[in-house]
Each structure stands twice: as C-alpha cells, then as structure tokens.
C-alpha positions as CSV (number, residue, x, y, z in Angstrom):
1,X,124.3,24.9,71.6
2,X,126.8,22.5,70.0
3,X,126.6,19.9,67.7
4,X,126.4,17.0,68.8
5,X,127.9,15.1,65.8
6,X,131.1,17.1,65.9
7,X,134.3,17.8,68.5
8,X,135.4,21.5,68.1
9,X,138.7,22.2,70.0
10,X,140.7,25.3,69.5
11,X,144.1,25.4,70.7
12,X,147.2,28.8,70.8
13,X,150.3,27.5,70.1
14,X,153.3,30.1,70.2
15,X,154.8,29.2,66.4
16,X,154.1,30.9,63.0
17,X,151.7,29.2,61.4
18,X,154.5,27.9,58.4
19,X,155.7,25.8,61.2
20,X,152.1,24.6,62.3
21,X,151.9,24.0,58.6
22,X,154.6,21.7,58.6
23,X,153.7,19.6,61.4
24,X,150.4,19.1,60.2
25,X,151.4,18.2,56.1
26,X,154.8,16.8,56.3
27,X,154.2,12.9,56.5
28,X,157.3,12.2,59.5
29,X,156.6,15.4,61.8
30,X,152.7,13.8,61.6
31,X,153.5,11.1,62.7
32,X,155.6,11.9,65.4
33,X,152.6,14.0,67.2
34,X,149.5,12.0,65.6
35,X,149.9,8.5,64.3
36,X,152.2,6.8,61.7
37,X,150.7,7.4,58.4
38,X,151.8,7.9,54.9
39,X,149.8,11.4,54.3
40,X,151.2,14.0,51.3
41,X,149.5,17.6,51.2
42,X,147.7,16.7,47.5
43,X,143.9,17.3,47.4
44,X,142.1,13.7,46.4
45,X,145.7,11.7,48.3
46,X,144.3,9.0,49.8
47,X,146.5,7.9,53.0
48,X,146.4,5.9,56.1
49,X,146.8,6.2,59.6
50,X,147.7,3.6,62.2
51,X,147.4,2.4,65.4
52,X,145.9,0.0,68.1
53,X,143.1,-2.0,67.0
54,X,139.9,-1.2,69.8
55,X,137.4,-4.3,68.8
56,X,134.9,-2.9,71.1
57,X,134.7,0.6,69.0
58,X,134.7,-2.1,65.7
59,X,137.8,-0.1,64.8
60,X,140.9,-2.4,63.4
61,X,143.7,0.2,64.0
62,X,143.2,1.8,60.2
63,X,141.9,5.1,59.6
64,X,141.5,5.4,56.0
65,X,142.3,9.3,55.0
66,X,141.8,11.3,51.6
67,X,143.0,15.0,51.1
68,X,140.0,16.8,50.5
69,X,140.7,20.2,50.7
70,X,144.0,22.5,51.3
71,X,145.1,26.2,51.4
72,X,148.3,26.6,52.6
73,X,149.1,27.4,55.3
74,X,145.2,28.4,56.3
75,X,143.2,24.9,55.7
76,X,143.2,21.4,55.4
77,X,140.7,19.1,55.3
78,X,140.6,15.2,55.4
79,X,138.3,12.4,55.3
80,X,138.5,10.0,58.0
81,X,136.9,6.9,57.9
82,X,137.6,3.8,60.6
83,X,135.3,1.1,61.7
84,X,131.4,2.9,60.9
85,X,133.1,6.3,60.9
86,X,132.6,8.0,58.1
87,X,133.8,11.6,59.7
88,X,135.5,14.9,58.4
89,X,138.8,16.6,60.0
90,X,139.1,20.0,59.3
91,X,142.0,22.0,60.4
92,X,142.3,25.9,60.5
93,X,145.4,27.9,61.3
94,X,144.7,31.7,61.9
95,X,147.8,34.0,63.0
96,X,147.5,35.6,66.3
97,X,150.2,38.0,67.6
98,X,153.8,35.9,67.3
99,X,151.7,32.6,67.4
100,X,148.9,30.9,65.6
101,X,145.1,29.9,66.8
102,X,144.7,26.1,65.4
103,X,140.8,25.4,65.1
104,X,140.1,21.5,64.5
105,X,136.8,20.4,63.8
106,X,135.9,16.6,63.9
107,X,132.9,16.3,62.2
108,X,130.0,13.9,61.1
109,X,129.5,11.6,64.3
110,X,125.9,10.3,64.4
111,X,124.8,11.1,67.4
112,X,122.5,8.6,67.3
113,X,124.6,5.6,67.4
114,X,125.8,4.9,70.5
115,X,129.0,3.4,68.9
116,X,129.6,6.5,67.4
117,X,128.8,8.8,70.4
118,X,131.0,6.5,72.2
119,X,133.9,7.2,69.3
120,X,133.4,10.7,69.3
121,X,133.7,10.9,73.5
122,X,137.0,8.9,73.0
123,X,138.5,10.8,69.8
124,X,137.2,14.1,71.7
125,X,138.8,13.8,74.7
126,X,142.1,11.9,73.0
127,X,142.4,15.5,70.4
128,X,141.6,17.8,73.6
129,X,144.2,16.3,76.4
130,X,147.2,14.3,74.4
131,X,147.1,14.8,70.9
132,X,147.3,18.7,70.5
133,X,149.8,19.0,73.6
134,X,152.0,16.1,71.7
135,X,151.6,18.6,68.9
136,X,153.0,21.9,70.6
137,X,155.6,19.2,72.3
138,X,157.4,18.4,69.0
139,X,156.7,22.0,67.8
140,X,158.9,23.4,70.8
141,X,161.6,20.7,69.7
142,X,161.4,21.2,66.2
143,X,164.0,24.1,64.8
C-alpha cells in the first residue's frame, strides 16, 4: 500500500549519473527542465522557484526551497514549501548499466486536506508526465 501523503516516481534515463547530477544542482540546466529558480548545491541554501500563480491551490507562483541534504552525485534533498505546503523533495540517482535509475519522492502531503490531496494529484501527475521527460529532453541535448 502506498502512502498516501507522498508521490513516488522512478524514472531510467540513459546518462551517467554525473550528468543527471548536473541537471538537477546546476541553477540554469534546473531551470531549463523544472522552473526558474536561483538553487546552489549548499546544504541549509535557501532558494526559490517560480512560476504561475494557481489562486484556487492558494499557491502565488513561489515555492520557497532550502538544501537540506546532499551526497554527490547519490542524494539531494530539498524543502518545498508553497501555499500550505510544507513538503519534502528527495531525489536519488542509482547507476544502472550505461544509465542511471532517478527515484524522486514528494513527500509530506496531508492527506487529509483536500487542498493538499488536490496539490499532490496536480504536482503527481505534473513530475510523472512533463517534468521528468523535460528532464531526459535537455539531458539528450546537453553535451
């Protein structure tokens, strides 16, 4: 059974994880695949993201970020807090043949908040079908 406060996708993506690593910690690649944001790979950074306001989610088009964890190129973890999220991204790179397996959990959605189930339907489905293949897009067009 799955958690019902979280959104676990896990994705292959045919680059060495070094590269992965890139596009997930350098500030421009991010925000070319993700959102515009002004992230650095430092534990306790604090960094936004943005993008549309959605009124009806109570979300103003900031998420508010802090580096909490990192181990390059294996682990990163950031706070992400928007509207009445108060959530936790966690991103794991594991090598797999010429490729790398990238594990993102979204975690810490009360489930029983329908503003928040709502969120986590929207941010769930948004990481599953766009994001991540935006991701392996600039990935194949980055050297």
């Amino acid at each position: 059974m799955s958690d019902p406060g979280t959104v676990a996708v896990d994705q292959f993506l045919p680059h060495p994880p070094v590269k992965v690593w890139r596009a997930l910690t350098d500030s421009d690649l991010l925000g070319r695949w993700l959102m515009p944001n002004d992230s650095a790979p430092v534990v306790g950074h604090r960094f936004t993201f943005r993008t549309d306001p959605r009124p009806g989610q109570d979300f103003d088009g900031t998420v508010h970020c802090e580096v909490l964890d990192l181990d390059p190129p294996r682990l990163l973890r950031w706070a992400w807090r928007g509207g009445r999220l108060d959530t936790v991204v966690t991103w794991t790179l594991v090598p797999e043949g010429r490729g790398t397996r990238l594990f993102l959990v979204h975690a810490g959605f009360d489930p029983d908040d329908p503003l928040q189930v709502r969120t986590r339907d929207l941010l769930g489905g948004g990481w599953r079908s766009h994001v991540l293949s935006r991701l392996h897009h600039l990935l194949t067009q980055t050297p």
